[in-house]
N, C-alpha and C positions, 0 to 999 in steps of 0.2 A: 279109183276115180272118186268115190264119195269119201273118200279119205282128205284126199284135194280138195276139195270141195267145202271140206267143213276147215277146211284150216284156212279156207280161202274166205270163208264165212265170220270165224275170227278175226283174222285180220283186217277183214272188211268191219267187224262191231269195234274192233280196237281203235283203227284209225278215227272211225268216227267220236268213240270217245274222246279219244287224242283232240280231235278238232273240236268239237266240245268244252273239253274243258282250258283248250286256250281258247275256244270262244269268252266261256267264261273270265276265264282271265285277264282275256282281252278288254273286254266288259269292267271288270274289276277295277284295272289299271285304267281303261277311262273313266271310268264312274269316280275315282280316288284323284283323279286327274283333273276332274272335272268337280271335283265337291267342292272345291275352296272357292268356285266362280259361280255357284250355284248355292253357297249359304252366303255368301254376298251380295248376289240378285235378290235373295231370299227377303236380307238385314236391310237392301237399301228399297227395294218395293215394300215390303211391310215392315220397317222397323216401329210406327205406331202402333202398331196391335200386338208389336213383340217386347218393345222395351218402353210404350206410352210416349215418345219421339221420332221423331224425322231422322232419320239415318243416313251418312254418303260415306261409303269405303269404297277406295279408290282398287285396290289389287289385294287378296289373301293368297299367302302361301304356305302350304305346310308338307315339311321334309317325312316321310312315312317311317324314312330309315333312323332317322336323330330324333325324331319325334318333336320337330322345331317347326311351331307358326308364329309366321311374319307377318302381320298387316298395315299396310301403309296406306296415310293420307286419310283418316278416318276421323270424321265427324260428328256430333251430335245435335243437332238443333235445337233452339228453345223454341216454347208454343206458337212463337208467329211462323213459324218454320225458314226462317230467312236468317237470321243473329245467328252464329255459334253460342251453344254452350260450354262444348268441350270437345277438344280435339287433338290431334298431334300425327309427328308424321311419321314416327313407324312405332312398330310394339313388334318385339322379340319376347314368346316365350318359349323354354326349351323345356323340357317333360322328361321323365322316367317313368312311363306306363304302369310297368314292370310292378313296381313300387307299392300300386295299390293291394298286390294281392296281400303282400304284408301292411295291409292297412295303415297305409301311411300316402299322402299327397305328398308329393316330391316333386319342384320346381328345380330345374338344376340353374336357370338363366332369366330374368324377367327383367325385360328393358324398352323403356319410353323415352323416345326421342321428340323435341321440342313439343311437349306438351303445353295445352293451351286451355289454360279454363277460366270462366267469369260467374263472379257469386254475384247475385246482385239479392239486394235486401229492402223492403216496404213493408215498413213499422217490423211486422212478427212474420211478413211472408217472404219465404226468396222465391229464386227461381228455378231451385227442385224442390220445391212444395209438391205439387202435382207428381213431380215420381215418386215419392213417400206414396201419396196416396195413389197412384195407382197400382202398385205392390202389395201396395195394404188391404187394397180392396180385391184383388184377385182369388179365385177361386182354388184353395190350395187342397192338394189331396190327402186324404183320410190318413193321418197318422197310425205309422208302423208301430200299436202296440209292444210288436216282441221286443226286447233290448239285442243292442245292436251293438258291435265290439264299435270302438272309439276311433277315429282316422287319428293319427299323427300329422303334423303339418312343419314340412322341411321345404322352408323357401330359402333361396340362394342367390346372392349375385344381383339384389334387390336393386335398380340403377334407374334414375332418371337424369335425363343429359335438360340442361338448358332449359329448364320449365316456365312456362310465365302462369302466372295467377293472377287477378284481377278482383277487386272486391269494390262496390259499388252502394254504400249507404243513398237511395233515390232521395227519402226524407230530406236529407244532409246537400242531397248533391254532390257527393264526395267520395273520391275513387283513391285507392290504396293498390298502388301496380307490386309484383314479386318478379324480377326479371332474372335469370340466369339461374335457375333453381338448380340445385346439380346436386345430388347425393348418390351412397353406395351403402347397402347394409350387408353385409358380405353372409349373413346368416341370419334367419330367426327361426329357432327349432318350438316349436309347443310341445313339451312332451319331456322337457328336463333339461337341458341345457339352455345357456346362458346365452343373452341374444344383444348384438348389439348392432345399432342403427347410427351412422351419420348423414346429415342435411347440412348443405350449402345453399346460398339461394339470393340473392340483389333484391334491391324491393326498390323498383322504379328506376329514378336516379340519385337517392339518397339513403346508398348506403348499405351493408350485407349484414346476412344472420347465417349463423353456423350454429349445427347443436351435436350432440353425442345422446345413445341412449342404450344403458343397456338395462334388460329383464330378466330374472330369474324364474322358470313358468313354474319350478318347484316350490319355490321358497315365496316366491312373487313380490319377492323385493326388484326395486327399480331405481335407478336413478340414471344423470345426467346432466350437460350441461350446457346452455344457448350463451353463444356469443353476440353482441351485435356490436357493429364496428360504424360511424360515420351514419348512425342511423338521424334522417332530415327529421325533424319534427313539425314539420308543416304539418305531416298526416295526422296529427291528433289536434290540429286546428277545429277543426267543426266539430270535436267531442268537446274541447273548450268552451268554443262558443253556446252552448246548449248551456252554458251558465255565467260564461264574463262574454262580452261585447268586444275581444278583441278584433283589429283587422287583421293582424299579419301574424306571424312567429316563425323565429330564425332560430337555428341551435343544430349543435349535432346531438349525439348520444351515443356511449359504447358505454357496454356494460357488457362483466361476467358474475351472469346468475348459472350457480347447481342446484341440484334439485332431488328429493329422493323420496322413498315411501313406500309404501306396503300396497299392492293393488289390493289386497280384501280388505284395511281400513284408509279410509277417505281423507280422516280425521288425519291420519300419520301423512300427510301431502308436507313438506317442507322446503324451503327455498330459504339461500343464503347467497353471498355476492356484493362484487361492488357495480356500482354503477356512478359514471361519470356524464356533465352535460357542459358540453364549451358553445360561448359565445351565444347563449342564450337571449332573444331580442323579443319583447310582448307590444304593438304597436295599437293605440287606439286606435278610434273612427276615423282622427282624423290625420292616421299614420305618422303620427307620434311618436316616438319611444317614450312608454309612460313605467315598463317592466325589464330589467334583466341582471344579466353575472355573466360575468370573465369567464368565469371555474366552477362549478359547484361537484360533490360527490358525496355520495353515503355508503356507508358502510354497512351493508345488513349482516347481521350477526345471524341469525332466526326469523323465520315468517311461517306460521300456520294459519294460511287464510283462515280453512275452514274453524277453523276454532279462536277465531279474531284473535291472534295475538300474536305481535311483533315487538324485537327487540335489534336494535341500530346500535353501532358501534359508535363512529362520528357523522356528522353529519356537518359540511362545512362548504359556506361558502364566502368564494372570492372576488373581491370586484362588484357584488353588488350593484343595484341601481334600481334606484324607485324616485319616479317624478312625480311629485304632489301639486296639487293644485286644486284651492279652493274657492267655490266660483258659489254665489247667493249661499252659502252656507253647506252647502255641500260637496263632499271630495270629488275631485275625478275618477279614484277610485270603484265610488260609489255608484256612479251613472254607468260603471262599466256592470254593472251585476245586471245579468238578464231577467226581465219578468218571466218569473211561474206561472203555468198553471197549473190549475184544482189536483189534476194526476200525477204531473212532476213534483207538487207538494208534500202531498199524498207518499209518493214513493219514496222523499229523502228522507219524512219521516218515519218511515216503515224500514229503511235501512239505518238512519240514525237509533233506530230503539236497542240496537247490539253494538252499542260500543267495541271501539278495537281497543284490547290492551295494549297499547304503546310504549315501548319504553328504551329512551334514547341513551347512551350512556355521555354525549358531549354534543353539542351545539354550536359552532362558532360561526360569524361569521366577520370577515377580515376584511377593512380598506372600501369599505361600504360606501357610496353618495346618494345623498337625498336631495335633490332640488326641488326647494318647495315656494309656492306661487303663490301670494293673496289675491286675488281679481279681484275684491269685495269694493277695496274702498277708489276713488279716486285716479291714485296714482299707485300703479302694479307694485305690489312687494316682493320682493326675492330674498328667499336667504340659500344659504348652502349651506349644508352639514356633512363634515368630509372624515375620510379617515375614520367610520365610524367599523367599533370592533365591539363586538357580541359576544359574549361564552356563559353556555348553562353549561352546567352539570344535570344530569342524573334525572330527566323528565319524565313523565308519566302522565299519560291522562290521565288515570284516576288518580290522583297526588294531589291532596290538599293544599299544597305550595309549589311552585314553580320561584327559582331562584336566579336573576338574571343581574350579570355585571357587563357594565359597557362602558366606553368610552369615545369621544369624538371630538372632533375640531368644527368651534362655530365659526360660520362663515371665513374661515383660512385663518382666523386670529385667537380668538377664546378658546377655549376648554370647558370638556363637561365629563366628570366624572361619576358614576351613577350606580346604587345597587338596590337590587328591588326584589322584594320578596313577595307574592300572590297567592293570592286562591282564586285557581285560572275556574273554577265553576260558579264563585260569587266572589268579585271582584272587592264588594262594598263590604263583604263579612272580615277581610282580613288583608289589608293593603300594610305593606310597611317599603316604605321607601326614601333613600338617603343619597341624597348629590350633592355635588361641588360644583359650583361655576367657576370659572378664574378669565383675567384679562378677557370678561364680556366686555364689548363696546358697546358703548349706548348709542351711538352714531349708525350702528348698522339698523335700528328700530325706529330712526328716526322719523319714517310715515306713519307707522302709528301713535307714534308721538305726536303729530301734527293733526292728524286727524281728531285722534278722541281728543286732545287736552289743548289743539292749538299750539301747540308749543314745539319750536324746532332744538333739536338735540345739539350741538357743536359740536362737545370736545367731551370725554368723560369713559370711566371703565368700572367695570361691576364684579365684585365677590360676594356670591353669594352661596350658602350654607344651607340645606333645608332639610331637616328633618318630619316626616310626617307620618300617619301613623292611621290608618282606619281600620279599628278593634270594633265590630257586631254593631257597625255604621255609626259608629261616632269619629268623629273626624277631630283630631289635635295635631298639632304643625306647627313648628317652630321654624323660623325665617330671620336668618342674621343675614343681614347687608353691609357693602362698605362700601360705598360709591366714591369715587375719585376722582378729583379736576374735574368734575362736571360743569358745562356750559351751557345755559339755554338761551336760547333766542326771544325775540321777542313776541309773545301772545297775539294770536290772529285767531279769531273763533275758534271751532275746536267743537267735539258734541258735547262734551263734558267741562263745566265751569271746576275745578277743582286747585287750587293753589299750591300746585305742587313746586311750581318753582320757587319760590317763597317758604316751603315749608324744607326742602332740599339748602336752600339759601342760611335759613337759621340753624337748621342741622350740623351745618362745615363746622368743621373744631379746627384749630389752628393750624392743623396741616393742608387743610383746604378739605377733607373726609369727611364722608356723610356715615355715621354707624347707626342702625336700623334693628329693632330685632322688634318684629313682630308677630306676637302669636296667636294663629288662627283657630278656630275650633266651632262645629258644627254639628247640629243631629239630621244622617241621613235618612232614618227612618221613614221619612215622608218621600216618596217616589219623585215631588214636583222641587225635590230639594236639588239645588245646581250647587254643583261644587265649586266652580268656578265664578259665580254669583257672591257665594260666601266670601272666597278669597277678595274678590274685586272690592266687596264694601268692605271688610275688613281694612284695604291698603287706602280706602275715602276715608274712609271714619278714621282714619289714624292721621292722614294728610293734614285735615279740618281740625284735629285736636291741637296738631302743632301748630296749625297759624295760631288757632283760639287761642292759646295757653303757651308762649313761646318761650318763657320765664325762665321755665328750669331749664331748659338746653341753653337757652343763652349764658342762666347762671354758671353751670356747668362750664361753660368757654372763658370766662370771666373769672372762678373761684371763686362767684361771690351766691348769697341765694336768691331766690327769683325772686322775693318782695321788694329786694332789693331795686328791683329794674323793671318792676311794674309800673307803681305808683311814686309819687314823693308829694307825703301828706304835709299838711301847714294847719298852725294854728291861726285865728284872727289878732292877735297880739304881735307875733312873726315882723319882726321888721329887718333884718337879718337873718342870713341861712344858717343853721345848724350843720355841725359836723354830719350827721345822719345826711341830710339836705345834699350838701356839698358831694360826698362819696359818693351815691345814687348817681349826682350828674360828674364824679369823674369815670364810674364805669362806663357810662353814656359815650363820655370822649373815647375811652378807649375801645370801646364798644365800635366806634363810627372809624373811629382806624384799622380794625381788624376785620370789618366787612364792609369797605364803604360804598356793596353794590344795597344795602338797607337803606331804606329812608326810614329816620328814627323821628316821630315827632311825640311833644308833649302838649297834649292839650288841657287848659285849664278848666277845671270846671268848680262850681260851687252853686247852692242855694242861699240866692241873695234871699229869702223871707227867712229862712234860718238866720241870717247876719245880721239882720234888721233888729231883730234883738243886744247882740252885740256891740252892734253900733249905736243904738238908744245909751245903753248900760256907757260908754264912752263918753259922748252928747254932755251925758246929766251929771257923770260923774267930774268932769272937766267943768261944770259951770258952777257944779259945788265947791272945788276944791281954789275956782278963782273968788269965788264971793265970800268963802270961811277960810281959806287956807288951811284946810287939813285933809289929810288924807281919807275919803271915805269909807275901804275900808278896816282902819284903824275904830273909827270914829261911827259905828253902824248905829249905835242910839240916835244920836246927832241927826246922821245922815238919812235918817227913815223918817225923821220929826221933818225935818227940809222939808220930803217929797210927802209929807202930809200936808205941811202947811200951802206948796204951791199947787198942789193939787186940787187942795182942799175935799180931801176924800179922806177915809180911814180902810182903815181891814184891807189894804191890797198888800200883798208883795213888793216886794222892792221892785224884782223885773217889772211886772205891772204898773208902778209907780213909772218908772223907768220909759217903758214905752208910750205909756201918757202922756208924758211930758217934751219927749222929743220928737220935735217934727219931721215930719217923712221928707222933705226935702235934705235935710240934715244928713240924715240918714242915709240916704242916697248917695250925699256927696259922700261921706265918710265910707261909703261901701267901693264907689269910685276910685278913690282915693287909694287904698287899700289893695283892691287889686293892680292896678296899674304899677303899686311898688314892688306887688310879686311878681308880675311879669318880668317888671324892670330888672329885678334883681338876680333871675333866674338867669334871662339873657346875657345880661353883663357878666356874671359869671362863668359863661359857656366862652363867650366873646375874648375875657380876659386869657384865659388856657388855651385858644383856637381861635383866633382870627377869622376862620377860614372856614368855621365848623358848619356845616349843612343840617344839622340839628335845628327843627323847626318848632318853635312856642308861639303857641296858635292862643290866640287871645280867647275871651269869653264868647260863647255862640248860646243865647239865649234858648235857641231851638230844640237844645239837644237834651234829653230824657233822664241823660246821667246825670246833671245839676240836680236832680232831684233828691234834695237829702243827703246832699253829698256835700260834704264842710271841704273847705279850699284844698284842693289838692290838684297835679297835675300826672293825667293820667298818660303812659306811655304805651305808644302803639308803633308798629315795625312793619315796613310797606317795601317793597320793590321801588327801588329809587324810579326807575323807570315809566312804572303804573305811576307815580305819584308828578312826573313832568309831563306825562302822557295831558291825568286831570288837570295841573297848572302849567300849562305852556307858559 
């Protein structure tokens, strides 16, 4: 019986154990059954005291056997507790426990589905600032002195399905969307092998970026490569505007950049690739098109940011398009640059003091148009410069020289051919530059032809040659012109009295051609020196010398030399023309047939108290030669005794005697007399060869300044037939 008894005793401790420890078990399995809804209660009642935010997870699950948790629906709140900061709707990770005892973390599976996150950025703060610091500020436990074996880190099957990202400059106002984010990194081991990551990902509605990346953890070489495909460039609008004033900007962008480098030096970061941007549009204030290209693309050869220095393969653009417009003196360009302030000053120059070594190996740029706008004066001017094409070689910022050839079509007609050598850091220490103009039209300038000079352009085309030259700011410039069938209209004000038509007018050589060569030359030394100043008086003072002095180009036209066609001098005896005489007025005639838009006229002039003399000496010598009949003088003993005895003086001169004797009446007529037959005979001679001849001999004008001391002669002066019917209607 106590045999029984004790076995009965057993069985009875047994079963109770039995029930025990499926109690426990029972226990277990709800407790493990129940942890995932109870660290969820946990994360969403106090996720502030556990992670510094607001927390909602909607269900956690986790497989005990796969060792796989699932959470879905899971949110973050930013500080108002209301905004998402980051969220999505499920996360899959799958675990190998197991793994840790061989010190290694082993992810077999890690996967977020439509993740959601928004950065948002003011000035230097975002909006996980505050998680930084509240991590940072936390109370961390006393570090494990002993040294501790290393974990390995084996993540796998790295997946984000459909991501959005969000980024929000508040400053700016300006949000940068990432939609459809999607990658797969199939592996990244830390601990020796090789790791490599792909990214897929939309960004808003304009456009995808893709990259590769693989790591070496041994070698800790890296590299990689970001695609972007159809990327908008709106989103770098308000990083623009933080220095030009545009409104709007149009453009895709694709680009393949690689990339590679050493994680232990920084230095060795490198980037190569090309990148292309179509259909490029920059709009002013007053949405304009004032900026753009067709095509543009560059060729990076090498980029090491951190050690400022880039080198470019080509760099080329097509299609072109920059609209100029100059309004009270200043470009449209110009009113596009935004005001600095103190800080942003501050900081360009603090990046400006590390130049980037730059170095291009080609520069084109192809089928360019510039429309460019005067608003200044009156009446709007337009030109267009078409077809224009670009190409350096071999650039460099620090390069003492920059060396540029171009060429273009002015306004659809002319040509310009152009090559220019610089020194892009003092422009004034070393300029050399050489063009060609060809079939310039004067007709396309002809507003400012009206404007400054009064004068309307008609008919007329330009070749023009310039050589120029500024060596340690001294300016030299050589300027050949050949202006051809030029027409000008007729003078209406103008800000500038300059006589250029007139001096264009006597320039024509018998092909109707103006040739020009004038050389300019300047010391820039002086900061308030305009170079354009220079040139300007330079082309006055050359204007004004040709009308002043029109002699030798006219001679020049003629074969003959300029005294020739200045003056035609006379003696007071002259009572017939001399050959000398005569020739003067046949170049005259020919002269008035080869340009007969000239008014040629000769005016007479002399000092009648000079002749008064002459005509005395006349007078007395005629009243001797009727009362002795002899020649006076022949006969000078005779004839001195005469003009003592009617004098009744001694000791003078003969002149003296002379003027004594004849009366100013006399005199006067015989002065009369005199010139009337030079006129006469001037005219009739012009009269006789030319009927017809517009050649104007302008009698004697008392008034005039040049009589003074000036013995009979007729001076020649060359007027705009025009000007001269204008004064004599």
């Amino acid at each position: 019986m106590e045999g029984s008894a004790n076995v009965h005793r057993k069985n009875k401790r047994k079963k109770v154990l039995l029930i025990s420890v499926a109690m426990l078990a029972l226990l277990l399995i709800i407790a493990l059954a129940l942890a995932p809804k109870i660290v969820r209660n946990c994360l969403n009642k106090n996720g502030a005291e556990i992670s510094g935010r607001t927390l909602s997870i909607e269900k956690i699950r986790y497989n005990y056997f796969t060792s796989s948790l699932r959470v879905y629906n899971a949110k973050m709140y930013e500080q108002n507790g209301t905004d998402i900061f980051v969220g999505f709707d499920s996360l899959l990770v799958n675990l190998k426990p197991l793994r840790l005892l061989k010190h290694e973390f082993h992810v077999q599976q890690f996967q977020v589905v439509n993740p959601n996150t928004r950065i948002l950025q003011n000035d230097t703060i975002f909006n996980f600032t505050d998680l930084i610091e509240f991590f940072d500020t936390e109370e961390h436990a006393e570090k494990d002195t002993t040294k501790s074996r290393s974990y390995k880190l084996n993540l796998n099957q790295i997946e984000i399905k459909k991501g959005q990202l969000s980024y929000t400059d508040q400053q700016l106002d300006h949000t940068i969307g990432m939609e459809n984010i999607s990658f797969l990194i199939p592996q990244i081991y830390w601990g020796g092998a090789e790791s490599t990551a792909d990214v897929a990902f939309n960004i808003g509605e304009g456009g995808s970026i893709s990259s590769s990346f693989d790591y070496n953890s041994q070698t800790h070489e890296y590299s990689g490569e970001a695609d972007f495909r159809n990327l908008d460039l709106k989103i770098v609008l308000p990083y623009i505007q933080q220095y030009m004033n545009f409104s709007d900007i149009e453009g895709l962008l694709d680009a393949d950049i690689f990339f590679n480098g050493l994680a232990s030096d920084l230095n060795e970061f490198t980037l190569n690739g090309k990148a292309y941007v179509n259909d490029l549009v920059l709009d002013d204030q007053n949405s304009q098109k004032v900026l753009g290209v067709k095509h543009a693309e560059a060729d990076l050869k090498t980029m090491k940011p951190l050690l400022f220095k880039a080198e470019l393969g080509m760099i080329r653009l097509d299609q072109p398009y920059m609209n100029l417009v100059l309004i009270d003196s200043v470009f449209n360009l110009e009113n596009l640059i935004a005001e600095q302030d103190e800080e942003q000053e501050a900081n360009q120059q603090e990046e400006a003091s590390t130049p980037y070594d730059v170095f291009v190996n080609n520069f084109v740029i192809d089928s360019g148009l510039i429309d460019f706008s005067d608003q200044r004066l009156q009446e709007v001017f337009n030109y267009e410069l078409s077809a224009v094409h670009v190409d350096m070689d071999s650039i460099s910022l620090t390069s003492d020289l920059l060396e540029i050839t171009t060429t273009m079509k002015l306004n659809k007609r002319g040509n310009l051919e152009a090559n220019l050598g610089v020194n892009p850091h003092d422009p004034f220490n070393h300029i050399e530059l050489n063009y060609v103009l060809s079939d310039f039209q004067l007709p396309d300038v002809n507003i400012y032809s009206k404007h400054y000079m009064g004068l309307p352009i008609l008919f007329g085309e330009m070749y023009y040659v310039n050589k120029t030259a500024i060596i340690d700011r001294q300016l030299e410039s050589s300027n050949e012109l050949v202006i051809r069938n030029v027409e000008m209209g007729r003078k209406t004000g103008g800000l500038y009295d300059i006589p250029i038509k007139l001096a264009l007018f006597i320039l024509k050589d018998i092909n109707g051609d103006v040739k020009l060569d004038i050389p300019v030359s300047g010391d820039l030394s002086d900061p308030k020196t305009n170079v354009g100043q220079i040139v300007w008086n330079t082309f006055k003072g050359f204007m004004f010398k040709i009308v002043a002095s029109p002699f030798k180009a006219l001679g020049n036209l003629l074969g003959a030399q300029p005294e020739e066609i200045e003056e035609i001098t006379l003696v007071y005896s002259d009572t017939t023309l001399t050959g000398k005489q005569r020739r003067s007025l046949d170049l005259l005639l020919e002269l008035e047939e080869l340009k007969p838009e000239l008014a040629i006229e000769l005016q007479y002039l002399n000092d009648r108290k000079l002749e008064r003399i002459d005509a005395a000496s006349q007078i007395v010598q005629e009243a001797y030669k009727d009362e002795h009949d002899k020649n006076p003088l022949k006969h000078q003993k005779d004839y001195l005794k005469y003009l003592q005895n009617e004098s009744g003086r001694d000791s003078l001169v003969i002149q003296d005697y002379e003027r004594l004797l004849a009366l100013d009446t006399a005199k006067d007529s015989v002065i009369q007399f005199r010139e009337k037959q030079r006129l006469t005979m001037v005219k009739d001679y012009l009269l006789t060869l030319n009927d017809s001849t517009s050649i104007r001999v302008l009698d004697y004008d008392p008034d005039n300044v040049l009589n003074i001391g000036s013995r009979p002669r007729f001076a020649i002066s060359y007027k705009l037939a025009e000007d001269v019917e204008t004064q004599n209607p």
